[in-house]
MIDO-274658 format. One line per 8 residues: number of its first residue (from 1); for each residue x, y, z of N, C-alpha, C. Coordinates in steps of 0.02 Angstrom, whole numbers, plus 50000, padded with zeros to 5 digits. Layout:
N
NUM) X,Y,Z,X,Y,Z,X,Y,Z  ...
END
This chain:
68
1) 49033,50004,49716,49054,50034,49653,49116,50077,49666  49168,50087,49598,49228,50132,49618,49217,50151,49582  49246,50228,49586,49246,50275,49531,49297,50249,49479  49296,50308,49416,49381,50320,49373,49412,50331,49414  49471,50334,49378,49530,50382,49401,49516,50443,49401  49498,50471,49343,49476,50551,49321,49445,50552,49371  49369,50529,49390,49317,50574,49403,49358,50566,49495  49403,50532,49519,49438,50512,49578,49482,50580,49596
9) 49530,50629,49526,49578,50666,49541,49532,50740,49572  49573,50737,49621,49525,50818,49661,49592,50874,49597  49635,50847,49558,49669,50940,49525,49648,50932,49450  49608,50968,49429,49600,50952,49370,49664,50977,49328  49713,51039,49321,49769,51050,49300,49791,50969,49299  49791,50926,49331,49854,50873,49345,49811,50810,49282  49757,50811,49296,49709,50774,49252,49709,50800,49177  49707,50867,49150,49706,50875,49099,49780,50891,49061
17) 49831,50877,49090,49915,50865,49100,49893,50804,49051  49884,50767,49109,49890,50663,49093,49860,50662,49060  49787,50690,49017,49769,50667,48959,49804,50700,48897  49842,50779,48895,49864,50794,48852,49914,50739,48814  49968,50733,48896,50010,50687,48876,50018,50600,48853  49943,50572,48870,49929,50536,48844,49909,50546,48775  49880,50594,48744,49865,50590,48664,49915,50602,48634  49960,50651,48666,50049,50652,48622,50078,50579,48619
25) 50061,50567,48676,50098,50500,48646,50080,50440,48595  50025,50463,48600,49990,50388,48558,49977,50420,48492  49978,50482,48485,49972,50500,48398,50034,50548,48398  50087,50562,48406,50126,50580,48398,50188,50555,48424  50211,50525,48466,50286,50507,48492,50283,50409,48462  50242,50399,48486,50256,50314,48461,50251,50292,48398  50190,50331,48354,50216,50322,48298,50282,50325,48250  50299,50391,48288,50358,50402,48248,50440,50378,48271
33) 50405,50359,48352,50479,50301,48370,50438,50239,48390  50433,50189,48347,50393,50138,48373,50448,50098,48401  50502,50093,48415,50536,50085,48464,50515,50092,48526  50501,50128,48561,50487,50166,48622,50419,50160,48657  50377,50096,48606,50325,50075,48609,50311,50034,48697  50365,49979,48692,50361,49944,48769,50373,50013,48828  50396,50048,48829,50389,50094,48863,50338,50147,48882  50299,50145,48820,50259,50219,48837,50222,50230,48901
41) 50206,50182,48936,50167,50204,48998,50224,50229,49029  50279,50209,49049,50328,50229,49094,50357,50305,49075  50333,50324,49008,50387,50369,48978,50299,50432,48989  50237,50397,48994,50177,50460,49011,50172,50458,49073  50203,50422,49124,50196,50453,49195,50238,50487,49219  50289,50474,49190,50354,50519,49182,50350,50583,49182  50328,50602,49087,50293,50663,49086,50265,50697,49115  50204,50645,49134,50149,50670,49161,50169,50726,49262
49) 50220,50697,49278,50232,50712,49340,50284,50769,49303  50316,50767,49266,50354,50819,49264,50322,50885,49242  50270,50878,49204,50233,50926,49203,50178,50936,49219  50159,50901,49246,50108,50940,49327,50164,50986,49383  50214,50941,49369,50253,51010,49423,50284,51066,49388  50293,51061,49349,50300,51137,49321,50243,51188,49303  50189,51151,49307,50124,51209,49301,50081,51207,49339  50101,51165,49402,50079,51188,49480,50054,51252,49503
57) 49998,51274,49524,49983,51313,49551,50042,51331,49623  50074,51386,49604,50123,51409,49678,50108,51471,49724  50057,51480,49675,50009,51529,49748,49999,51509,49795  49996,51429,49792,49978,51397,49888,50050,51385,49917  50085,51373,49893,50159,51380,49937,50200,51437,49939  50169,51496,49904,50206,51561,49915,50179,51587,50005  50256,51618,50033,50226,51653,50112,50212,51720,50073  50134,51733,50142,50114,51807,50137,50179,51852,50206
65) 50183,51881,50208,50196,51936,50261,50176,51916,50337  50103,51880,50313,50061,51888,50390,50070,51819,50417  50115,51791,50365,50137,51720,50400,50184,51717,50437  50225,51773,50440,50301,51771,50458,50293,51797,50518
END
């Protein structure tokens, strides 16, 4: 047996990213450019990576003092 994807992601921040940005897209961006329809997966992983890195936890890559 394999898991989801979800129940697979160890960040939940990064998981609840990709579902936000999956429901924007499907009730809000494609409707209103249904143009942009053949794209939308390419245009929610997109997202999706761009904002998981902007609301990254950076407490784990900040140095303490006692590192230096």
């Amino acid at each position: 047996m394999s898991c989801s994807p979800v129940v697979a992601m160890r960040n939940l921040r990064a998981t609840l990213v990709a579902v936000v940005v999956g429901i924007a897209l499907h009730f809000a961006l494609i409707p209103s450019f249904e143009q942009l329809a053949p794209f939308a997966t390419a245009i929610a992983v997109g997202c999706t990576i761009l904002f998981s890195w902007i609301v990254r936890d950076r407490s784990k890559f900040t140095r303490s003092e006692s590192d230096e």
